[in-house]
C-alpha positions as CSV (number, residue, x, y, z in Angstrom):
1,X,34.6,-130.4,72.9
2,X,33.9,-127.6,75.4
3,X,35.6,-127.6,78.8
4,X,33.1,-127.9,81.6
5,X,34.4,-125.0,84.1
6,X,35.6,-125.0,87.5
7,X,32.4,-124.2,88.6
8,X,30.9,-127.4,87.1
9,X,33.3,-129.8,88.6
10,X,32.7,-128.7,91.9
11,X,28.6,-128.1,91.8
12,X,28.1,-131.9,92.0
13,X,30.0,-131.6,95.8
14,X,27.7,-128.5,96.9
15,X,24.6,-130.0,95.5
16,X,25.3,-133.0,97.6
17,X,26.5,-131.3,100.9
18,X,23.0,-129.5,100.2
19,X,21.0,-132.3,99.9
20,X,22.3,-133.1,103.4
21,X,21.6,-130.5,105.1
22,X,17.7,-130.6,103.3
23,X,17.5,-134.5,104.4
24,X,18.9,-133.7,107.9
25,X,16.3,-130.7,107.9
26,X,13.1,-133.0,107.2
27,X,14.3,-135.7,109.5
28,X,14.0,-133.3,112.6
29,X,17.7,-131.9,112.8
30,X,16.7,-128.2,112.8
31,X,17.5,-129.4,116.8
32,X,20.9,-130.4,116.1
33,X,21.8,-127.6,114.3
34,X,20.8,-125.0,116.8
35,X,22.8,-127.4,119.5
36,X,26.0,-127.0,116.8
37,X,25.0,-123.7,117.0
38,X,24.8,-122.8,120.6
39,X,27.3,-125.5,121.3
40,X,30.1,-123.4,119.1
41,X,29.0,-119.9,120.4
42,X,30.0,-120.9,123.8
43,X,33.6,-122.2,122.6
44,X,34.2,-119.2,120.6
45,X,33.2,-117.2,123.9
46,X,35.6,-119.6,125.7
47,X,38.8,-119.0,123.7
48,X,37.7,-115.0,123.2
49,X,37.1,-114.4,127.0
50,X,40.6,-116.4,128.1
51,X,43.0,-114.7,124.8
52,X,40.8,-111.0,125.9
53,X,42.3,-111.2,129.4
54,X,45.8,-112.3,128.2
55,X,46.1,-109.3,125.7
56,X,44.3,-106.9,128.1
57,X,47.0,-107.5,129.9
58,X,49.6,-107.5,127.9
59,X,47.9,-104.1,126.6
60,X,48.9,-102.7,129.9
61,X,52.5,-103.5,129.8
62,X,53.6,-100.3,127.5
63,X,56.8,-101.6,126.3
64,X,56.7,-105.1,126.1
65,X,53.2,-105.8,125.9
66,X,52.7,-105.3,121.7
67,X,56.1,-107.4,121.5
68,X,55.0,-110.4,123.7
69,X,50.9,-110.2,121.6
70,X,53.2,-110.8,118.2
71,X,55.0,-113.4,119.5
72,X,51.9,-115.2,121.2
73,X,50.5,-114.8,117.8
74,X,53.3,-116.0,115.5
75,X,53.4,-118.9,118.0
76,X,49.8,-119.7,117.7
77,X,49.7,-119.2,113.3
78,X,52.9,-121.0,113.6
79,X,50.8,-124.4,115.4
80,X,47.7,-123.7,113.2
81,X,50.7,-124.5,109.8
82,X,52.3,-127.7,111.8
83,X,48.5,-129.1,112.2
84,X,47.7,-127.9,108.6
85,X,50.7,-129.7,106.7
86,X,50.1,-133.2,108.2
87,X,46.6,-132.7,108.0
88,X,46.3,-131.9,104.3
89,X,48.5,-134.5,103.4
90,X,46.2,-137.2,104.7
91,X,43.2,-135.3,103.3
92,X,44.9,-135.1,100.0
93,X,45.3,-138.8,99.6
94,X,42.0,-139.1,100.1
95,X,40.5,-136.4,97.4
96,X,43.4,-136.7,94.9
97,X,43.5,-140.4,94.5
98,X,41.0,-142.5,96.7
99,X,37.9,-140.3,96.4
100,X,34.5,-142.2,94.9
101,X,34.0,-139.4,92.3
102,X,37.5,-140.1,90.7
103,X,36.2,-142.2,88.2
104,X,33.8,-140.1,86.6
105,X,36.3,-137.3,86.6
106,X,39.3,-138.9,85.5
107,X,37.3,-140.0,82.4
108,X,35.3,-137.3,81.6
109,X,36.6,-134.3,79.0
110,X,38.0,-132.5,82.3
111,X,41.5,-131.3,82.1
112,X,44.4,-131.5,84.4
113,X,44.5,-127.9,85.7
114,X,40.3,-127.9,86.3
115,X,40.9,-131.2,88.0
116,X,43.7,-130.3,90.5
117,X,42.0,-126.8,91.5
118,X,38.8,-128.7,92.3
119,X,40.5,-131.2,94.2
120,X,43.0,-129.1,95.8
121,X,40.2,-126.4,97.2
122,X,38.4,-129.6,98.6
123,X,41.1,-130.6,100.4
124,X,41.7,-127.1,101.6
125,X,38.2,-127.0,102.9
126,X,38.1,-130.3,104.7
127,X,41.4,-130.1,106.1
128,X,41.4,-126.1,107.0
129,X,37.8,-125.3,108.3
130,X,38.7,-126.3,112.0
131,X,41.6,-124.4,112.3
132,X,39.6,-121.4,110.3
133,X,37.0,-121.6,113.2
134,X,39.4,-121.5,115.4
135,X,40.9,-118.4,114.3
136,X,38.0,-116.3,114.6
137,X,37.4,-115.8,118.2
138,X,41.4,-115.1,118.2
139,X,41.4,-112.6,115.4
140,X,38.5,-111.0,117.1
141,X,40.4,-110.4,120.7
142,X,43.4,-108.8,118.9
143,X,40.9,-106.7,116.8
144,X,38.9,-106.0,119.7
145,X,41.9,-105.1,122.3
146,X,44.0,-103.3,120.0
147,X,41.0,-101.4,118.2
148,X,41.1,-102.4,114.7
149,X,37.8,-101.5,114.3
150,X,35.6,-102.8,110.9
151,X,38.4,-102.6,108.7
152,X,40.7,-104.9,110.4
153,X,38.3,-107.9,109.1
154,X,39.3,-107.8,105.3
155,X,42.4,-107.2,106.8
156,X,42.4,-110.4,108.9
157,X,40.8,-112.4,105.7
158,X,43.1,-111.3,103.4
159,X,46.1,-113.2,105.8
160,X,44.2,-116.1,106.7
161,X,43.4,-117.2,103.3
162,X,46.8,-117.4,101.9
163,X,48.2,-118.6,104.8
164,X,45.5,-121.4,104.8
165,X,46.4,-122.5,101.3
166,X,50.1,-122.3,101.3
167,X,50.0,-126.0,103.8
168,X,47.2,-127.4,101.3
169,X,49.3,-127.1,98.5
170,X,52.2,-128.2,99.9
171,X,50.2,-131.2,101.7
172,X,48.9,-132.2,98.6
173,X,52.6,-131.9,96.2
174,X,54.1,-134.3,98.9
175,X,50.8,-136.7,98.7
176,X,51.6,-137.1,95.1
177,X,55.6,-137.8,95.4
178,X,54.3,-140.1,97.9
179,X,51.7,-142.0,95.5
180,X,53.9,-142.1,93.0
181,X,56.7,-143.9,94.8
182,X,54.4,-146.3,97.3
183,X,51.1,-147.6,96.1
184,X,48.1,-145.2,97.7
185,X,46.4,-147.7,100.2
186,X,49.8,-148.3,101.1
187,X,50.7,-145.2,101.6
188,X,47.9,-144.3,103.8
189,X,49.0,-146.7,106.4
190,X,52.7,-145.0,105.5
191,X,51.2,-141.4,106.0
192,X,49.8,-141.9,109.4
193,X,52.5,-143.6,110.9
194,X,54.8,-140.6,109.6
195,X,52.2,-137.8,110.0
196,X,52.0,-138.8,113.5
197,X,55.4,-139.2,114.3
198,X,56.0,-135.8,113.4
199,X,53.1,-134.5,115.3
200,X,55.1,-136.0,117.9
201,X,58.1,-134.6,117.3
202,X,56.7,-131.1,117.4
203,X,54.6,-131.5,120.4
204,X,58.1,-132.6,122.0
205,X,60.2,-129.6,120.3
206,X,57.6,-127.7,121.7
207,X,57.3,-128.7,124.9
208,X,61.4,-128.3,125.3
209,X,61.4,-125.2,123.5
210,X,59.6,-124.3,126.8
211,X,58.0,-121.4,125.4
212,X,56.3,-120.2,128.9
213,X,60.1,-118.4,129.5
214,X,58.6,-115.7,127.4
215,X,56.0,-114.6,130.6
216,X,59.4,-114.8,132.8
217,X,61.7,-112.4,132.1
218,X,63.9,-113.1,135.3
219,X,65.2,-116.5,133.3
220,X,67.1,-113.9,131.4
221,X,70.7,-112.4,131.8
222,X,69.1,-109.2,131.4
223,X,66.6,-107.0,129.5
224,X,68.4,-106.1,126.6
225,X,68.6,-110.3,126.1
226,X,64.5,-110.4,127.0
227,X,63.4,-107.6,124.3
228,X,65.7,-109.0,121.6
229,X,63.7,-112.5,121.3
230,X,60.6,-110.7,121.5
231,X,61.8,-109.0,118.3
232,X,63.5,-111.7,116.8
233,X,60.8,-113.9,114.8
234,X,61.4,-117.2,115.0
235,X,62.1,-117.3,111.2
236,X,61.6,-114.5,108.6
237,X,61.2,-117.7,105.9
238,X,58.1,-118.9,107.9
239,X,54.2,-117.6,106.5
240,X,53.3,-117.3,110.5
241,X,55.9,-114.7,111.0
242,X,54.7,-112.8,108.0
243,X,50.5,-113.4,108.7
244,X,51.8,-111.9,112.2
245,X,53.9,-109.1,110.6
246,X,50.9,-108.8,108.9
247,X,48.4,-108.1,111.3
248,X,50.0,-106.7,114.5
249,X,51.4,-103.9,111.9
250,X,47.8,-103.3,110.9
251,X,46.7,-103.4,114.4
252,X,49.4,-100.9,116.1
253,X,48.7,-98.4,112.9
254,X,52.2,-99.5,111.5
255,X,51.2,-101.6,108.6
256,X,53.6,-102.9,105.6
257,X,52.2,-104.5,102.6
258,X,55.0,-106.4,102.4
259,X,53.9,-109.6,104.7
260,X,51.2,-109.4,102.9
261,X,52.6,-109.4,99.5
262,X,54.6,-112.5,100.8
263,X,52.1,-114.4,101.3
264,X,50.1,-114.1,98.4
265,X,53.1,-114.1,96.0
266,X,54.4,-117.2,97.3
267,X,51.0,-119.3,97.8
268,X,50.2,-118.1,94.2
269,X,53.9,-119.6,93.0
270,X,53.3,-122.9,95.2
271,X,49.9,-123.0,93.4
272,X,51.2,-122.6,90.2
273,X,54.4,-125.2,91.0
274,X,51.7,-128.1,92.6
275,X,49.7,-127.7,89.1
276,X,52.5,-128.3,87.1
277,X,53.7,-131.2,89.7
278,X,50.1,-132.4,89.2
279,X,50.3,-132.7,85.9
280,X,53.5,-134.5,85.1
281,X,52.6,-137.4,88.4
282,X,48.9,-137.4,88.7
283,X,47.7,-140.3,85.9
284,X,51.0,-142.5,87.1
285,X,50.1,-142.4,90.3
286,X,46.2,-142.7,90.1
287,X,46.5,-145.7,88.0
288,X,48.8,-147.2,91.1
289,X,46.1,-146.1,93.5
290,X,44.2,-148.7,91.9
291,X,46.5,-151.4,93.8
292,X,45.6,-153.1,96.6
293,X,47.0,-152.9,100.3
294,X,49.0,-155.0,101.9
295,X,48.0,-156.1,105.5
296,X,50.5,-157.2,108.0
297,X,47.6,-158.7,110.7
298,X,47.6,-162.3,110.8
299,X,44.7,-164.0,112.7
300,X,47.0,-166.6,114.2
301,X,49.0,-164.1,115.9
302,X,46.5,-162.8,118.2
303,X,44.6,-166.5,118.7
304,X,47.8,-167.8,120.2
305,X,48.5,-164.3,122.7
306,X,44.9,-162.8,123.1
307,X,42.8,-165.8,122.3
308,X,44.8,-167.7,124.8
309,X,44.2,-165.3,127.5
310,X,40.3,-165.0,127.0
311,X,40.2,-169.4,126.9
312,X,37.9,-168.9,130.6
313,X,35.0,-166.5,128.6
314,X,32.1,-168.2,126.1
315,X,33.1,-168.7,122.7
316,X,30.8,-165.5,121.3
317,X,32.2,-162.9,123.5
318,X,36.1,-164.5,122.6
319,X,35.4,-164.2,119.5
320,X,33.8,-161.0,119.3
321,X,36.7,-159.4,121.7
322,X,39.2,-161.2,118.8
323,X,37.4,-159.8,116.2
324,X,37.8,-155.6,117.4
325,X,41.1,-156.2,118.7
326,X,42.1,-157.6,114.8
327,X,40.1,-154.7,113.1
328,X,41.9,-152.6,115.2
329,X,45.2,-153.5,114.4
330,X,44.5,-153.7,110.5
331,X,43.5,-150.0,110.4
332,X,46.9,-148.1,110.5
333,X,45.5,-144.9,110.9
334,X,43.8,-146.3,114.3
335,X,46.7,-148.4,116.0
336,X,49.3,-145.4,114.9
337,X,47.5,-142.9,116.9
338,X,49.0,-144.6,119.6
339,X,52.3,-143.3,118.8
340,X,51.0,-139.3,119.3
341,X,48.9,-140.2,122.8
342,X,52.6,-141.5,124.3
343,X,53.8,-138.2,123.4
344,X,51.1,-136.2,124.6
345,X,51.4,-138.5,127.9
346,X,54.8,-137.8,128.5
347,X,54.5,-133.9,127.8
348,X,51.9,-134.0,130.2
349,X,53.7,-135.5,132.9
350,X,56.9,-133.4,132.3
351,X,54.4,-130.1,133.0
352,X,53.3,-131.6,135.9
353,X,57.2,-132.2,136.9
354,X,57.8,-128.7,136.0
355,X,55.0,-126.8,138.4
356,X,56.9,-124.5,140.6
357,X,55.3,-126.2,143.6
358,X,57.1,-125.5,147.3
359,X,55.6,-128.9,148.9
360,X,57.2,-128.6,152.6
361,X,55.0,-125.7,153.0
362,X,51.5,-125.5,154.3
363,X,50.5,-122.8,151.3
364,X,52.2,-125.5,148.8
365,X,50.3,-128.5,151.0
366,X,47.5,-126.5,149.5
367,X,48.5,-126.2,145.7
368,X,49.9,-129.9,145.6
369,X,46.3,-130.8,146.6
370,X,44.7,-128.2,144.5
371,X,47.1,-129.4,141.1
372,X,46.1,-133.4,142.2
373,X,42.5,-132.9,142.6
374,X,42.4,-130.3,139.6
375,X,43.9,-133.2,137.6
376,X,41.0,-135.3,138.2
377,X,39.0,-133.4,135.8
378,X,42.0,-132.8,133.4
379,X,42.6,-136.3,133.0
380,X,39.0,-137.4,132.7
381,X,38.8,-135.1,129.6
382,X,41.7,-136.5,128.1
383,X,40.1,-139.7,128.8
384,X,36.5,-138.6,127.1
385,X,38.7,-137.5,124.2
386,X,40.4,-140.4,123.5
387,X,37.3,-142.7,123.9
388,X,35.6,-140.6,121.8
389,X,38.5,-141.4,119.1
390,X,38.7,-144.8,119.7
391,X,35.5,-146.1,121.7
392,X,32.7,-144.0,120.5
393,X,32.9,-145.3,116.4
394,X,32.9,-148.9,117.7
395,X,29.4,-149.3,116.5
396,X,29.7,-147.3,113.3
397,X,32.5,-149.0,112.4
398,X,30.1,-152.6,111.9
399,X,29.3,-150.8,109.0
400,X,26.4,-152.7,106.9
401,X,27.6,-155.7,108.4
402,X,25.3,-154.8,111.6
403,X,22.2,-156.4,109.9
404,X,24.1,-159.5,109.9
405,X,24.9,-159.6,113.7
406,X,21.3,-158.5,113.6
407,X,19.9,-161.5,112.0
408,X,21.9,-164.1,113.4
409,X,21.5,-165.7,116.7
410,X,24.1,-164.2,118.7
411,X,23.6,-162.3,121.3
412,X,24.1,-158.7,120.8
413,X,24.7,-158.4,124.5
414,X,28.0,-160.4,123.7
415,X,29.0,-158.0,121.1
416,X,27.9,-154.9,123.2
417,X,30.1,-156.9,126.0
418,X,33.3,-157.0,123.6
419,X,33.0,-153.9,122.2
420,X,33.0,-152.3,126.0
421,X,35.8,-154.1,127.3
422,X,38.2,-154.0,124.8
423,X,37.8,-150.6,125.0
424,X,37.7,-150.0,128.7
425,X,40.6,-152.0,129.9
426,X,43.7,-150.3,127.6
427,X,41.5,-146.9,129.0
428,X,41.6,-148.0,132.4
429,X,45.6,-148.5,132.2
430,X,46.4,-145.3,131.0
431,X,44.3,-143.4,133.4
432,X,45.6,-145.1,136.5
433,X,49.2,-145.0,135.1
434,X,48.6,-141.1,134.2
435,X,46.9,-140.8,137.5
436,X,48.9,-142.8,139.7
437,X,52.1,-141.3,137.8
438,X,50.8,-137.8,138.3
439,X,50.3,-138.2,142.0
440,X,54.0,-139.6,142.9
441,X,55.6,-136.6,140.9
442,X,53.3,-134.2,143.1
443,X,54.1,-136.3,146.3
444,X,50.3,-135.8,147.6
445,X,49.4,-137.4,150.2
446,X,48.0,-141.4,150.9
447,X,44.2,-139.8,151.6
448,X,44.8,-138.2,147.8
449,X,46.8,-140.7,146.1
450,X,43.4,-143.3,147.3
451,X,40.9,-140.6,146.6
452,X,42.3,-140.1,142.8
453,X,42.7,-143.6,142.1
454,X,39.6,-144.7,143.3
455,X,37.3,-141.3,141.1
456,X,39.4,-142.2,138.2
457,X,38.8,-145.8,137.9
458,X,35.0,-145.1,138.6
459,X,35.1,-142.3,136.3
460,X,37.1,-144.5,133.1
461,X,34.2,-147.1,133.2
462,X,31.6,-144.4,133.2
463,X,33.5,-142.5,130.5
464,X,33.8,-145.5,128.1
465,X,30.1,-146.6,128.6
466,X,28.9,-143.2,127.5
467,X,31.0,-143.1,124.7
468,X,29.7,-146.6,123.6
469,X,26.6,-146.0,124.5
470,X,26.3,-142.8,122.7
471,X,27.9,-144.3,120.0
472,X,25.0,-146.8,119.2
473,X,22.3,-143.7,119.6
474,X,23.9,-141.7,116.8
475,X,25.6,-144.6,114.2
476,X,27.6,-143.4,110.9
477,X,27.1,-146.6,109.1
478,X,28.1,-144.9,106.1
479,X,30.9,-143.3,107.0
480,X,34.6,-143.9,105.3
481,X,37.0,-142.3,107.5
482,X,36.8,-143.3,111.2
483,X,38.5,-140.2,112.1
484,X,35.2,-138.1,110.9
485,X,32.7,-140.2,113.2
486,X,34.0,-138.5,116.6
487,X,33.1,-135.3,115.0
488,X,29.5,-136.0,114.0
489,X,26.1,-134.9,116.1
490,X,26.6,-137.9,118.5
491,X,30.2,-137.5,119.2
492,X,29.8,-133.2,120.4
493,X,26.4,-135.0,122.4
494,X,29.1,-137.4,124.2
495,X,31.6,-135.0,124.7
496,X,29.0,-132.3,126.0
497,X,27.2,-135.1,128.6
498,X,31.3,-136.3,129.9
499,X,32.0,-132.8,130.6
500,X,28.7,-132.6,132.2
501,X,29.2,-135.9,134.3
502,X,33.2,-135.0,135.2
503,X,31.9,-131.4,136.7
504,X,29.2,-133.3,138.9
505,X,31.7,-135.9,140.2
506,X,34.2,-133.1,140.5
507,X,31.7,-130.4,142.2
508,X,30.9,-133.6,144.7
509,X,34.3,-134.7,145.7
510,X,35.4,-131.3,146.4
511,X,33.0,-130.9,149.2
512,X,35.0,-133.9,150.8
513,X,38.6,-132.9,149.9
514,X,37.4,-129.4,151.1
515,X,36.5,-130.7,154.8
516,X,40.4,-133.1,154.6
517,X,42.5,-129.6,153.5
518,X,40.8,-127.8,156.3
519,X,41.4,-130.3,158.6
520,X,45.2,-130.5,157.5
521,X,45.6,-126.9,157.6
522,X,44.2,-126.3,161.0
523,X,46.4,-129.5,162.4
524,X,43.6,-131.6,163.1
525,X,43.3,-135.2,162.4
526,X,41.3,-136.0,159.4
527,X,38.4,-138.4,160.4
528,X,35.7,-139.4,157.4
529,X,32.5,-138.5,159.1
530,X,28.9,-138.9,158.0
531,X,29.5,-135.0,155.5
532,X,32.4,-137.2,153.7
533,X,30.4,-139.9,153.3
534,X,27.8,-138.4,151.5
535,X,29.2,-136.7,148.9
536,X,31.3,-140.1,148.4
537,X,28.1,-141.9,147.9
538,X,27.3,-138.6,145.6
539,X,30.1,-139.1,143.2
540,X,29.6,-142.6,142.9
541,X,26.4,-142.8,142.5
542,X,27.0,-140.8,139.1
543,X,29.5,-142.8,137.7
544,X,27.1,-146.1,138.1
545,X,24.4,-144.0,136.5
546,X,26.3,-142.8,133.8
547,X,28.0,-146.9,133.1
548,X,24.6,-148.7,133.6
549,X,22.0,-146.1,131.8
550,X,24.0,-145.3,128.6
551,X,25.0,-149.3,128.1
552,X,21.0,-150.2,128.6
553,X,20.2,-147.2,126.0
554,X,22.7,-148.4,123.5
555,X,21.5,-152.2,123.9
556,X,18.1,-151.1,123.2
557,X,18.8,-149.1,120.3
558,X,21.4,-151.7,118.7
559,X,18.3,-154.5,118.8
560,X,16.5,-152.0,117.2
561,X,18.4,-151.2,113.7
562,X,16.7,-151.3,110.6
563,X,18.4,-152.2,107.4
């Protein structure tokens, strides 16, 4: 029997991504896509216009500026592989062993080496495309500043594709040890917990690393100790080091074809290795992703801690609120997220430490309330993000169970309650601890420390009604991944109307801070007139618009559902 090609295996996933976009397109979306559109532009434009100013000036350093534009580079390819490895080892469970197609491929005349090329370039695309977007507007200022002209683009493709593939292979070889040692649903749960871990461990090797040294050159014994870490790469094994090899030689009309070489030699090798790997563990360790997971949630658990606490509420909303906190806790790769936020939140309070801020001075007076009221609008987008991960699919997650809620006679105002709260209050702890934490390390003063608390707390319950509100507008019921709800139409809407909402509160309050630091500066008391007032009233007048309006919205839209 004939072999159906490579190209056959994977037409059945292109017809279907463009039956998407065709649906999408009839219902309307031609909208959303120009939004996506325009919405992207302007990030791209971001990250260009901040990276063009860096190498411009960088550029004008003769010596030392090419040396410190590798290094940035290596250090940024090198980020884009530690995101890429754990990412394509999750993806890779998912194509290689849990996808829905499996069954039809597994059993059809398709052989192994059609099988794991098909598989393995879908988990390079889902798990690589981000971080390929990402690259473009960075590519573009080095090409741009250093003059590569037309011909730096092949150039640039030719190092990013390799260097792309190399974690996708070697994501996908250690799914399938994985598989075949633990079951697959069980080794999800295992994945995350270890994937995130190690996230963790390089955000904090990282952040101790301390790589900002580099831009101070005084931290040095002396020059000669400066110029040799410039031009030592961090390791000549790494593929960063030889993608920036690769292109900085291009770019200061120095190239080597060896970096180049490098790369494709070894991701062709690793490719050729993971087939063979493929081959000899893929059938034992599909027929044990057929096993079932293990869950380690027990419903008593939380009826004697949480259930006890919530004995004063109506039986519907205790219920419901047991219900999310238990779905919660049975999704490993939800509760294990946990583990990379207390990371991140440390990190971000030892930068905060770590500011070079003179405070007995009137000029650092100034910066210590610049940082702390800067940090207002730091940490409300740290807050938008993580409700977006965590608040934002509360809806979607129902799942097809909503028509039930829907046609029973509870109250979805209960359920809409449950789903807030439960959300808000674990938000509402982390921002005043990262607030309140933030503020004693900076030693602002009581008119600052009150100020802060009081936007952020206004600004967490606004921030977690949006994102449940727009949450229920834009519902991916269908959806098998929570992680890929966040990402959807609705989720760039929410993030694009927080941003929105956090520079209105944070264009309003600086009126009043403005009016205290001039005060302070000039020695005068600092009295809260009428001018204060206002644009007090200002600021929290948008945070009760933005908690009352999208919880109304989503309300109406949930009784509205049609299945």
């Amino acid at each position: 029997m004939k072999q159906p090609s490579l190209r056959h295996v994977l037409q059945p996933k292109w017809r279907t991504a463009l039956q998407r976009v065709r649906e999408e397109r009839d219902r309307g979306g031609s909208g959303k896509l120009l939004i996506l559109a325009l919405v992207g532009l302007a990030f791209w434009t971001g990250v260009y216009g901040v990276l063009y100013r860096i190498l411009k000036y960088f550029r004008g350093v003769e010596d030392l500026g090419p040396l410190l534009a590798g290094k940035l580079l290596g250090l940024v390819l090198l980020s884009f592989i530690s995101i890429l490895v754990l990412s394509n080892v999750i993806t890779a469970l998912s194509s290689f062993f849990l996808a829905k197609d499996l069954d039809l491929l597994v059993s059809a005349p398709v052989d192994w080496l059609r099988l794991y090329l098909a598989k393995l370039g879908e988990t390079l695309l889902h798990s690589s495309w981000m971080v390929a977007l990402m690259a473009v507007p960075i590519l573009t200022a080095y090409g741009v500043i250093y003059r590569g002209g037309l011909v730096f683009l092949p150039v640039a493709v030719l190092t990013l594709v390799p260097m792309l593939a190399l974690p996708a292979v070697a994501g996908s070889a250690i799914t399938l040890v994985l598989v075949n040692v633990f079951p697959a649903r069980r080794t999800r749960d295992l994945l995350s917990i270890v994937a995130l871990g190690a996230a963790a461990g390089v955000i904090l090797l990282f952040r101790l690393i301390r790589p900002e040294q580099l831009a101070r050159p005084e931290g040095f014994r002396n020059l000669l100790d400066f110029i040799t870490v410039l031009r030592t790469p961090t390791s000549p094994f790494l593929p960063s080091e030889w993608a920036a090899k690769a292109i900085m030689g291009f770019l200061r009309h120095n190239f080597d074809p060896l970096p180049l070489l490098l790369l494709w030699s070894t991701a062709a090798a690793l490719v050729t290795l993971g087939g063979l790997l493929h081959r000899e563990l893929f059938a034992t360790g599909y027929t044990k992703a057929q096993e079932g997971a293990e869950r380690f949630v027990r419903g008593t658990f939380w009826r004697w801690t949480v259930g006890t606490l919530l004995l004063p509420l109506p039986v519907a909303k205790r219920e419901f609120v047991l219900k999310d906190v238990k779905l919660f806790f049975r999704d490993t790769t939800q509760w294990s997220q946990l583990i990379l936020l207390a990371v991140l939140v440390v990190v971000y309070l030892f930068n905060i430490k770590a500011l070079p801020l003179h405070r007995g001075e009137p000029v650092g007076f100034f910066y210590v309330t610049l940082v702390s009221f800067l940090n207002l609008g730091l940490s409300g987008f740290v807050l938008a993000s993580i409700a977006a991960r965590f608040i934002f699919p509360a809806v979607s997650l129902e799942g097809r169970q909503m028509w039930l809620l829907r046609s029973s006679p509870l109250d979805l105002r209960a359920l809409l309650w449950s789903k807030y709260w439960v959300g808000t209050v674990p938000l509402l702890v982390l921002a005043m601890l990262l607030t309140g934490l933030t503020d004693v390390l900076l030693e602002v003063s009581s008119f600052m420390m009150i100020l802060s608390l009081a936007t952020i707390f206004a600004l967490t319950l606004a921030i977690a009604a949006m994102a449940l509100g727009f949450g229920a507008l834009y519902p991916q019921f269908e959806t098998e991944n929570a992680a890929q709800i966040p990402t959807s139409f609705g989720g760039l809407v929410y993030m694009m109307a927080t941003i929105a909402l956090l520079a209105g509160v944070i264009v309003a309050l600086w009126q009043a801070v403005y009016v205290y630091v001039h005060a302070v500066y000039e020695g005068r008391p600092v009295v809260v007139d009428a001018w204060m007032l206002c644009w007090f009233t200002v600021a929290a007048a948008l945070c009760a618009a933005a908690t009352v309006i999208p919880l109304r919205v989503g309300l109406k839209k949930m009784e509205s559902f049609e299945f």
